[in-house]
C-alpha positions, -999 to +999 in steps of 0.1 A: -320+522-032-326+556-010-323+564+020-345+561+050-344+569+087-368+562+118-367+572+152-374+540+175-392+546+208-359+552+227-348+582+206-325+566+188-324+572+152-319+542+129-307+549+085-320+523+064-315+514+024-347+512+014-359+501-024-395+510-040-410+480-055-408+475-094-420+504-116-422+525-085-403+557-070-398+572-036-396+612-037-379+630-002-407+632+025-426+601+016-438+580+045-428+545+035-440+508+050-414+480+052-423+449+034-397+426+042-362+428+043-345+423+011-308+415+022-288+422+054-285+462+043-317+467+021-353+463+024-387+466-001-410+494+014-435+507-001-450+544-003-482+550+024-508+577+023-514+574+064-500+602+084 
């Protein structure tokens, strides 16, 4: 897993274990969708080309 943060639309800034999906890799700076949430900590997210 990696790391991932968001800012929600209070300002607050939420860190998130995020995992790429099988075969796949995150590299720093991708913009990543959540899938679904893989356990209480982790969640499958895949890599997005949308700004």
């Amino acid at each position: 897993p990696c790391e991932g943060k968001f800012t929600d639309k209070f300002g607050q800034i939420h860190y998130l274990l995020l995992e790429p999906e099988k075969g796949k890799e995150f590299k720093k700076g991708d913009k990543v969708l959540i899938v679904c949430r893989l356990s209480a900590t982790r969640y499958l997210a895949e890599r997005t080309f949308y700004v």
